[in-house]
C-alpha positions, 0 to 999 in steps of 0.5 A: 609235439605230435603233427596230424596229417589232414587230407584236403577235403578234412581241413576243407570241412574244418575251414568251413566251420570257421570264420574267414583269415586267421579263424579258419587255421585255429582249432575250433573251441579256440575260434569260439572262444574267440569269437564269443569273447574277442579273447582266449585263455592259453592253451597247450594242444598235443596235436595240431594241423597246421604251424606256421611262423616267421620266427627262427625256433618257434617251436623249441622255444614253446616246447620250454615254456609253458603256454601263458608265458610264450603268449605273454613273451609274444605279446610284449615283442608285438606290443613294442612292434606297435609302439615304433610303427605308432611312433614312426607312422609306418603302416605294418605289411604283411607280405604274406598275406597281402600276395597271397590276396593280390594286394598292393603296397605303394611306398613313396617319398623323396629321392634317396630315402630308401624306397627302392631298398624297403620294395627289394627287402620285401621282395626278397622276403617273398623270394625267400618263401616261395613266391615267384618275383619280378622287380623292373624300374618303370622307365627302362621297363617301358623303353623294353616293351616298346622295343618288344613291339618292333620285334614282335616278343612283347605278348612272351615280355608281358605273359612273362610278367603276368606269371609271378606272384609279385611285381615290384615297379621302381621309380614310377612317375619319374617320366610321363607316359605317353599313349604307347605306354599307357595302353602297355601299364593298363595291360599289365594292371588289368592282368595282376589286378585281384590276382597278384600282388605289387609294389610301386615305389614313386617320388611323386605323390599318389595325388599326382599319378593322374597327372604323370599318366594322362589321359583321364579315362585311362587314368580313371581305370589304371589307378582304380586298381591301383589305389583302391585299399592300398597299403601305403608307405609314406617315407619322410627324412633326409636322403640316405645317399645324402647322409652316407656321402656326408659320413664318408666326407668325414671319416 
């Protein structure tokens, strides 16, 4: 398979006769086709410009199949994909995508059941591609910023921040914020917002928030950012410390 080299302002043009996302990287008889239809036929190009993929070997294993039986194949994993996120009401998130648009993913649920460790797993995923990442548990973050004030670091503390391309915040709303705080989160919100993606994990409900932050102007701004078209992960089930403290009483 032979890979063309466009310049910029060529794959500008192409992107410019496409519609918006996933449109502009397909070649153009297959974006008609799509658009026209709402489906397309398989098809074998020699040449491309752009390949992209999660999946290790990708390319070998188009290279063995022929292009209906690869589509076929994808589309029976992706379909069973569907059937336990259904099952199990978890919403799909693609990482990718929602960083590179600054979106955000809030993940809450009861203590022990595994949010920390699905915001880390995500995080280290856009670690793995690229992207520039910072993960802070909430309170010991504030406790730092107000002791950033009294040594005068805390705009290097929050310019350090602002640079990475994800902010993962841990255990929020596990305490709330006081006056000197709220100014430091609608900083940091008002900073990232349309601009970098984050990830909240929290044990209190979403409907809650308002309450843990105080203030209602405040809130009213912070959370706007925040809970506008979120991705939301509502985690339910028995506490994974619980479990495996019970495994190992029995082993």
């Amino acid at each position: 398979m032979e890979t063309v080299k466009f310049t910029y302002v060529q794959l500008q043009a192409c992107i410019s006769r496409n519609s918006p996302d996933v449109l502009n990287i397909l070649p153009e008889e297959v974006a008609e086709e799509l658009k026209a239809t709402g489906s397309t036929t398989a098809k074998y190009f020699d040449n491309v410009t752009v390949m992209f993929t999660d999946f290790v070997n990708f390319t070998n294993a188009g290279e063995r199949m022929t292009p209906e039986g690869l589509v076929d194949e994808l589309h029976t994993c992706f379909k069973k994909f569907d059937e336990i996120t259904a099952k199990y009401n978890v919403e799909k998130i693609k990482t990718i995508g929602d960083i590179n648009k600054g979106e955000n993913i809030l993940i809450t649920g009861s203590t022990g059941i595994g949010k920390s460790y699905i915001a880390s797993a995500l995080g280290h995923h856009a670690c793995g591609i690229g992207y520039k990442v910072v993960y802070h548990n909430v309170p010991k973050l504030f406790s730092k910023l107000k002791m950033s004030k009294a040594d005068g670091s805390y705009l290097k503390e929050v310019a350090k921040i602002e640079r990475q391309h994800l902010l993962i915040l841990d255990d929020f709303g596990m305490q709330p914020f006081d006056s000197q705080s709220r100014a430091a989160l609608m900083e940091l919100i008002e900073d990232r917002h349309g601009k970098g993606a984050l990830i909240i994990t929290s044990q209190v409900p979403v409907s809650k928030w308002y309450e843990v932050i105080g203030e209602q102007t405040i809130a009213d701004a912070i959370l706007d950012r925040i809970v506008h078209n979120p991705h939301r992960l509502k985690l339910k089930g028995e506490s994974l410390r619980k479990r495996r403290t019970v495994n190992n009483g029995l082993s």
